[in-house]
N, C-alpha and C positions, 0 to 999 in steps of 0.2 A: 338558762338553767343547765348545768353540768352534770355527767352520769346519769342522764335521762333513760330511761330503758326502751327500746325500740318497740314500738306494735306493731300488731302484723294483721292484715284483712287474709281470711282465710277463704278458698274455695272448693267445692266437691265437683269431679266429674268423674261417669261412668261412661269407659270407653269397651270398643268389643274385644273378644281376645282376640289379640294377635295385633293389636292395632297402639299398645299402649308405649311403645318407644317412638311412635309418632305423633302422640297426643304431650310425653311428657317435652319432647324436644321445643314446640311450638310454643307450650307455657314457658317453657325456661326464655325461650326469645322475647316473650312479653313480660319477661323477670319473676316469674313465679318459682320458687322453690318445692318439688318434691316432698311430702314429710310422713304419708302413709301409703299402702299400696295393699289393697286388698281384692285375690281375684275370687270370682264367684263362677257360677256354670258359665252363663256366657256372656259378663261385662265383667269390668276388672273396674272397681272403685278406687280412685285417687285420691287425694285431699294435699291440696299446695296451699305455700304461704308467700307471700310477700309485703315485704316493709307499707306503712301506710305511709304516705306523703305528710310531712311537718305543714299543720294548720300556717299559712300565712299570715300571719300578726302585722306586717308591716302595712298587708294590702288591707286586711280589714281596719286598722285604725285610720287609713287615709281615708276610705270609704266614711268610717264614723266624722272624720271632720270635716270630710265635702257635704255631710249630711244635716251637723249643725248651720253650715254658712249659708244651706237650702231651707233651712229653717226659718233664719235672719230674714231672708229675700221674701218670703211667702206672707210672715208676720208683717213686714214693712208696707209690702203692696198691699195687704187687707186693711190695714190703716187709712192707707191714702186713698180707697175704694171709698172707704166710711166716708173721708172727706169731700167729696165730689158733690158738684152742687144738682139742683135740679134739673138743669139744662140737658145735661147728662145723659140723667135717663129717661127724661124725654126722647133723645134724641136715640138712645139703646129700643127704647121700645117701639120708637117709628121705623128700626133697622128690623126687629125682630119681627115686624106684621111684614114688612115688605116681603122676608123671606119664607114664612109661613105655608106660601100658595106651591112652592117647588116642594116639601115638605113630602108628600106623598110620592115624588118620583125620586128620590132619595131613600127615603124606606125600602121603595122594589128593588135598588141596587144595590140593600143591605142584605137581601135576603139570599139567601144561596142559590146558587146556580143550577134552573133543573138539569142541566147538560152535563151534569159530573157524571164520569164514566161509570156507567154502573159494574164496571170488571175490576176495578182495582177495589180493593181493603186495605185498612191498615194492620186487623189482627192483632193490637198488640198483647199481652200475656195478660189475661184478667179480663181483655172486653170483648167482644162481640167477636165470635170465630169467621173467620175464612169461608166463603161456599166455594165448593169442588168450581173447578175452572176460571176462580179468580185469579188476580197476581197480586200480595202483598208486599207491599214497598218497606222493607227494614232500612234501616240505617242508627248507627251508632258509634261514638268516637273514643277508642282506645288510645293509649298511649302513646302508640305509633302513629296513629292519625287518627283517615275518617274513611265507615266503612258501610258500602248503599251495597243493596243487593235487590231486585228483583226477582220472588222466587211466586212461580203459577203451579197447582198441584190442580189436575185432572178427576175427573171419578173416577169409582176404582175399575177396570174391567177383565173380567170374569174369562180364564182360559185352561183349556183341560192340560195338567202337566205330559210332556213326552215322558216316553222312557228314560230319558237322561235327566232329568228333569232332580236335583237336589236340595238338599236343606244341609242347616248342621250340624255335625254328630250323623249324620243319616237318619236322623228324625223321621217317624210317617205323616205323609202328607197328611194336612183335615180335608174335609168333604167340600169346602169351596179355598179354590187358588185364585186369585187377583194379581195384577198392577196395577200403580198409580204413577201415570204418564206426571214426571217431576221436567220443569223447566226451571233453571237458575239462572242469571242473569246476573253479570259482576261492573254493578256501574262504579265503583270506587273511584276517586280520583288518582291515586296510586296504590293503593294495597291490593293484595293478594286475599282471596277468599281466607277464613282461616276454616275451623273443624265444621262441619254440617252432617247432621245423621235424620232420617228417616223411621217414625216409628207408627205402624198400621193399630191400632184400636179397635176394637167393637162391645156390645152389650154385655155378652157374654165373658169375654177372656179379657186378663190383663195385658199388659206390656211383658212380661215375661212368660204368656204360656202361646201367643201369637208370632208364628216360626217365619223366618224369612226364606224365599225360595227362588232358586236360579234355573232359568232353563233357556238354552237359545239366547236371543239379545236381552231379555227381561233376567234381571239381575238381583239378587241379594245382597242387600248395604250399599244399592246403586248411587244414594243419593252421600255416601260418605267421598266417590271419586269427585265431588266438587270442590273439596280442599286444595289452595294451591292455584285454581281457577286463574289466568292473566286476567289483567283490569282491560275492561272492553267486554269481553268474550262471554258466548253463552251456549250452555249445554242442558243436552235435552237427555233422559233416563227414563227406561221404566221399572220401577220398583217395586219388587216380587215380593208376594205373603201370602201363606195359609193359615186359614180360619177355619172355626165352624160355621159361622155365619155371618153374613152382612147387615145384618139388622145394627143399628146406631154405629153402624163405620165411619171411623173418624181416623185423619189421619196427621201427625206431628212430627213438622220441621224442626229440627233443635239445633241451633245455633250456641257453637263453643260449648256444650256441653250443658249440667244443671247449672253451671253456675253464670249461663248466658241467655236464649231469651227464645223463645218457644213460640211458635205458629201453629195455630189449631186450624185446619182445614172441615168442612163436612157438607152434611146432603145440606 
């Protein structure tokens, strides 16, 4: 069909300021286009498009005709199944007692292994969250390849800011400071980390009123310096926040942004 009009799969990220000529350059390498840009206090909302890839018709009709001739073969053998004489399944049923007796030592080495590492999670967005000092195993395959990562978040620990001790805009501290000891870990086969951000949670406050905070080696937006990360290599941060409270702290990894895939950590 001719003069077909192109679709486009749209995506939103919210990047922090200061950071969005490094966020747009990274989509543009994975072919997204630019098409809104709106900044707010302190994330700058995106929204890119890019072309959807043309449904394969070639590959789905071959698939549909490998599917009838799997049809032919299954119809044919239940046929000749009907025809088989009695000898048959006599001789099926004297196979199926024999095997009978292993039957139960087969079951136990169906069943899972109590020796699974109780430190890894999978986290994924929707199930079951991360507890503090796990490692969640991500992996996912972009259009440049395939992308494994390794990332363990710590609980959070509690430290009185110094005098130098910042936020941003010069915001006032809350009444409790934390980090959350982040480890990332870049097992990719060849790609490079892409975007990774850090965001602290509790009972009390949203994602926008929970301040990030830097003092000495404990850092705000620590876990954004993972972008870029060499495949192999892994790097340890700790990642600064004031709150008012630690009551239901929770903390989330976000990977490429909303329009990529979230890690909830907690007690």
């Amino acid at each position: 069909m001719t003069g077909e009009e192109t679709r486009y799969e749209f995506t939103e990220i919210k990047a922090i300021r200061g950071t969005e000529s490094k966020t747009i350059t990274s989509k543009q390498q994975e072919g997204w286009e630019l098409v809104t840009q709106q900044e707010g206090r302190l994330r700058t909302t995106m929204t890119f498009r890019r072309p959807k890839p043309k449904p394969p018709w070639r590959l789905w009709a071959a698939v549909g005709a490998a599917g009838v001739i799997l049809a032919g073969i299954l119809t044919a053998g239940a046929l000749l199944e009907d025809d088989s004489d009695a000898s048959t399944t006599d001789t099926a049923a004297a196979s199926s007692a024999e095997q009978s007796s292993p039957q139960p030592v087969q079951e136990r080495e169906a069943e899972p292994s109590s020796s699974a590492d109780p430190m890894i999670c999978d986290g994924k967005l929707g199930g079951i969250p991360c507890k503090f000092g796990q490692t969640a195993i991500y992996s996912d395959t972009v259009r440049s390849g395939e992308v494994k990562l390794e990332i363990t978040v710590g609980a959070p620990v509690e430290f009185t800011p110094s005098e130098d001790a910042s936020t941003l805009y010069d915001r006032p501290l809350e009444p409790v400071s934390v980090y959350f000891p982040v480890t990332v870990k870049n097992t990719s086969p060849e790609l490079a980390v892409g975007m990774i951000f850090g965001q602290a949670t509790n009972a009390e406050q949203g994602e926008t009123d929970i301040k990030f905070v830097s003092d000495g080696d404990i850092e705000g937006l620590a876990v954004a310096g993972f972008a870029g990360m060499p495949v192999g290599e892994s790097m340890s941060v700790k990642d600064g926040w004031t709150m008012t409270t630690l009551e239901g702290v929770e903390y989330r990894v976000k990977i490429d942004g909303l329009a990529g895939y979230s890690i909830k950590f907690t007690r």
